[in-house]
C-alpha positions as CSV (number, residue, x, y, z in Angstrom):
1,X,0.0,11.8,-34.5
2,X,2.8,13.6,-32.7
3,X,5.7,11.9,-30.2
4,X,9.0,12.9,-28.7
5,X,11.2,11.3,-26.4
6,X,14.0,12.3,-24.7
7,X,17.3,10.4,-23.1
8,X,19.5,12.2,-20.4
9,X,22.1,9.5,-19.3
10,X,20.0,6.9,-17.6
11,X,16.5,9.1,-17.6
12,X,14.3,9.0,-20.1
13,X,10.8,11.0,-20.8
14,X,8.3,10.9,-23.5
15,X,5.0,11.5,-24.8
16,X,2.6,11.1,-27.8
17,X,-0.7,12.5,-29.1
18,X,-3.0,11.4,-31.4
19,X,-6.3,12.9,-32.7
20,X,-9.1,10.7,-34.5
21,X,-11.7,13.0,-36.5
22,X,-14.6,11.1,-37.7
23,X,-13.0,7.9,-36.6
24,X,-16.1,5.9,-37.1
25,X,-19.2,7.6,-39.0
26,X,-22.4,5.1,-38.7
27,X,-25.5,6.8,-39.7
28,X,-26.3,8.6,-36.2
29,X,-23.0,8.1,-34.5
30,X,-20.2,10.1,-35.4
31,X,-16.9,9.5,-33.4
32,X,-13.9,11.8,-32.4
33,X,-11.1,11.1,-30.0
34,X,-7.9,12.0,-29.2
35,X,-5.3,10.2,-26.6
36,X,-2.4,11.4,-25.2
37,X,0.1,9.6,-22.9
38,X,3.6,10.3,-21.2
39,X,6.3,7.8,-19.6
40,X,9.8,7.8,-17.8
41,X,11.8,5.5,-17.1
42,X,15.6,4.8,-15.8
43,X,17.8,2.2,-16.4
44,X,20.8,1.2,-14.0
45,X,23.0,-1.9,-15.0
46,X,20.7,-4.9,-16.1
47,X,17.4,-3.3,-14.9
48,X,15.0,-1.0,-16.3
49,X,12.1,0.7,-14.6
50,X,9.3,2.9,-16.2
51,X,5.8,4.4,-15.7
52,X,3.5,5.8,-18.0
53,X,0.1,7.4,-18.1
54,X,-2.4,7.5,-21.0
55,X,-5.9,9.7,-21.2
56,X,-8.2,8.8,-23.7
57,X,-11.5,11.0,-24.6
58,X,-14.1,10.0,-26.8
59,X,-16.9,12.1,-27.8
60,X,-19.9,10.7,-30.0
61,X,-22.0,12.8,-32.0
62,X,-25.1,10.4,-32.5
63,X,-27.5,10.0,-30.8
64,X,-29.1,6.7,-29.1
65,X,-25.7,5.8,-27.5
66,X,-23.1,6.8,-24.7
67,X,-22.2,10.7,-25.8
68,X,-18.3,10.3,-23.8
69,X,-16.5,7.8,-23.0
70,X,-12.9,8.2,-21.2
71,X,-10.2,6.3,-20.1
72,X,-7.3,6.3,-18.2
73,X,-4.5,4.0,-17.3
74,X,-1.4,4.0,-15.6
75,X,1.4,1.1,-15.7
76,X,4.5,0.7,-13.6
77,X,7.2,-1.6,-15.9
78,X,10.3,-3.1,-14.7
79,X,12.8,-4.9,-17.5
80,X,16.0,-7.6,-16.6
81,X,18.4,-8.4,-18.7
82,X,19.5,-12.1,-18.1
83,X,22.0,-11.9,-20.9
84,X,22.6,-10.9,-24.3
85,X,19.5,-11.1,-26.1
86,X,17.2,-12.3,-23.2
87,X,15.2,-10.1,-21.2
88,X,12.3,-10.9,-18.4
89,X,9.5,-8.3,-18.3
90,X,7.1,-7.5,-15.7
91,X,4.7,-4.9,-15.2
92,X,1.2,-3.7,-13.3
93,X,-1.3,-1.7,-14.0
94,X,-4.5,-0.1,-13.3
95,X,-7.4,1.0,-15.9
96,X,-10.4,3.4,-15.1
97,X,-13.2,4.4,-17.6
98,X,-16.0,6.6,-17.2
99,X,-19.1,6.5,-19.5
100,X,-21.4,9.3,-19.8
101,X,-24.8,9.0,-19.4
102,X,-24.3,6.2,-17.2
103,X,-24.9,2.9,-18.7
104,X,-24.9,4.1,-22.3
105,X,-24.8,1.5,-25.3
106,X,-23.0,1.8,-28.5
107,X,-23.9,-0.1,-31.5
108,X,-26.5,-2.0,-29.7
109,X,-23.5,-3.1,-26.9
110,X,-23.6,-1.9,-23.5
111,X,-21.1,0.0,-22.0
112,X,-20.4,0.8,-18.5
113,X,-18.0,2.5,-15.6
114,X,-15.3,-0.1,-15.1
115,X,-11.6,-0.6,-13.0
116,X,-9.3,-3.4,-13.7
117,X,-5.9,-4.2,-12.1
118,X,-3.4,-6.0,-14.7
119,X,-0.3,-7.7,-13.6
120,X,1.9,-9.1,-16.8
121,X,4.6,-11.2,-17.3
122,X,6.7,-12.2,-20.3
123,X,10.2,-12.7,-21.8
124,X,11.9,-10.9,-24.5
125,X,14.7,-12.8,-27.2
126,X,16.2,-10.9,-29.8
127,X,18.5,-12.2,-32.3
């Protein structure tokens, strides 16, 4: 696992890395990945606004089950502050997977090419 992030007045950049080696090890299927993602955002008075983008690439050794599986997903943020200790956080997103082969299983569970939209909403309180 690896990260850095970097501030330069109201910019920030960052990224991460992280490399599974035998993550799971079940008889036939043997599973390595590694994901790696990088964001920015800037921040003016109350607001904050960000985007990020993460890969994800899985590769299974075994045999009777999907041999790679990806992922990718980008997410645009924004952040208020109402006030001292209250923030309201909102964000959307988009998610993409490919499977190869096509409509390969793992553990007995089908998995598939899929794309998803997310929109989220929430509040923050610290104190």
């Amino acid at each position: 696992q690896t990260g850095l992030n970097l501030s330069f007045g109201n910019f920030a950049v960052g990224g991460v890395f992280e490399y599974f080696n035998d993550a799971l090890d079940q008889g036939p299927n043997v599973i390595n990945f590694w994901v790696a993602g990088v964001g920015a955002s800037y921040s003016m008075d109350a607001w904050t606004w960000g985007v990020q983008y993460s890969h994800q690439d899985r590769e299974n050794d075994g045999s009777a089950s999907a041999d790679e599986f990806t992922l990718d997903r980008v997410v645009l943020t924004t952040n208020y502050a109402l006030g001292p200790g209250i923030a309201l956080d909102g964000s959307l997103g988009y998610t993409w997977t490919d499977t190869d082969p096509e409509e390969g299983t793992f553990g007995g569970i089908g998995i598939d090419d899929y794309n998803s939209f997310e929109i989220g909403l929430g509040t923050n309180f610290t104190f």
